[in-house]
C-alpha positions as CSV (number, residue, x, y, z in Angstrom):
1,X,-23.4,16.0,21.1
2,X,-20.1,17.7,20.6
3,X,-19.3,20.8,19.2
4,X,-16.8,20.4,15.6
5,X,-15.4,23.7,16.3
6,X,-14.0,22.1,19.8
7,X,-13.1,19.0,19.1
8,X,-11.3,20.5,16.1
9,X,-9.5,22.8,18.7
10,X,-9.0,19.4,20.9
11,X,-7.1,17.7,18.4
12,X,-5.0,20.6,17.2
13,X,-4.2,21.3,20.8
14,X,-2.7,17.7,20.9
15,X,-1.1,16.9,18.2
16,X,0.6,20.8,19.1
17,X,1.5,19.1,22.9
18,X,3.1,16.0,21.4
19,X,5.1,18.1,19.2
20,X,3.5,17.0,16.1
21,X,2.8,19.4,12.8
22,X,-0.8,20.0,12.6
23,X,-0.4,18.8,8.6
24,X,-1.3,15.6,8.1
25,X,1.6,14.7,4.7
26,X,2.7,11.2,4.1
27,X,6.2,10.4,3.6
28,X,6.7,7.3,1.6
29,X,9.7,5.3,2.9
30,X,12.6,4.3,0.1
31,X,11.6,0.9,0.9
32,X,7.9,1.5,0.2
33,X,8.0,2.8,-3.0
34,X,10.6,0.8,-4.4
35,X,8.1,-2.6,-3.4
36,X,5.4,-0.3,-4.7
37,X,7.0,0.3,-8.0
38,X,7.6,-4.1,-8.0
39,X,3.9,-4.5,-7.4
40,X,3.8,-1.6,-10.7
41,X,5.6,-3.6,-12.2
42,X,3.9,-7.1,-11.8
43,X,0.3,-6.1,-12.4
44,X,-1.5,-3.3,-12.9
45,X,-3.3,-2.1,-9.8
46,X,-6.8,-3.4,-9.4
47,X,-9.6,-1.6,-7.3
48,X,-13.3,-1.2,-6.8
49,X,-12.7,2.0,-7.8
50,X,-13.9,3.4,-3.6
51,X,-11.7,2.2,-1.6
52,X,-7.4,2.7,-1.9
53,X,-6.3,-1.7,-1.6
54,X,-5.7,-3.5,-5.2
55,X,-7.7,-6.8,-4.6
56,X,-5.0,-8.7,-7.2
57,X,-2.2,-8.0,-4.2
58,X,-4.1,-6.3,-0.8
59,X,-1.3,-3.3,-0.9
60,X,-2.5,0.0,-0.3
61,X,-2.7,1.9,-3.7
62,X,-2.3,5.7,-4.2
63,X,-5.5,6.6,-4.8
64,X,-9.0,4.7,-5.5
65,X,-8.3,4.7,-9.2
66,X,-5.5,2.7,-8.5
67,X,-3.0,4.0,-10.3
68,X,-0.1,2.6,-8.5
69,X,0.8,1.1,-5.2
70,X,2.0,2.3,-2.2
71,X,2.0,0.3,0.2
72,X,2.1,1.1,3.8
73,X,5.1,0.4,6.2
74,X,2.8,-1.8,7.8
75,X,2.5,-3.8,4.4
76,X,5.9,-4.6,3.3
77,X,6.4,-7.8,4.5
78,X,3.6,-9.1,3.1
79,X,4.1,-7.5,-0.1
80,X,7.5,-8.4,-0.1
81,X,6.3,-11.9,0.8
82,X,3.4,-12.0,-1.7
83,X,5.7,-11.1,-4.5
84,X,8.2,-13.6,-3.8
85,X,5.3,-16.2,-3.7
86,X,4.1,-15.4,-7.1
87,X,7.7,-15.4,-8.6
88,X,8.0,-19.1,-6.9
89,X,4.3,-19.7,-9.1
90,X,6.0,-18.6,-12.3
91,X,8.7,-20.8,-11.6
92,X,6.7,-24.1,-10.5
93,X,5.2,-23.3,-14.0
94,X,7.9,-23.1,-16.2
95,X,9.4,-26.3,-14.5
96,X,6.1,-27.9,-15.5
97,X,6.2,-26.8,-18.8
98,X,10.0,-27.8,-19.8
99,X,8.7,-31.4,-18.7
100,X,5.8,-31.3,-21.0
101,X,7.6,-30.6,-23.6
């Protein structure tokens, strides 16, 4: 079994040899937050309220409340891509509408 106390030590002593800041902050990107504040602004975020990922969009959200997303680097393609799909939906339905009518 190991010890906390050394593994603790462990990690600190490696993140301090790859010259990395013991802290662990996350910087959003520009490019995050403004798809983040797109997804905002097309739905509401929707968890589970346990785990951070809106199931409406599968981005990352700030918190398990969901109060807004923030997607990860890792995620903007495919929330870039999932948002341009849905605007493509509202605009298949309009078409279908102006023929209706």
């Amino acid at each position: 079994m190991l010890n906390s106390t050394r593994l603790r030590s462990f990690r600190q002593g490696s993140a301090a040899t790859l010259g990395l800041s013991c802290e662990r902050s996350i910087m959003a990107s520009t490019q995050s937050t403004h798809i983040g504040t797109q997804l905002d602004e097309h739905h509401s975020p929707e968890t589970n309220g346990r785990i951070s990922v809106c199931r409406r969009c599968g981005a990352q959200t700030n918190d398990p409340t969901g109060l807004h997303h923030s997607p990860f680097e890792s995620q903007l393609a495919r929330s870039t891509n999932w948002l341009a799909a849905q605007s493509r939906l509202v605009d298949i339905e309009r078409a279908r509408q102006s023929r209706v009518r």
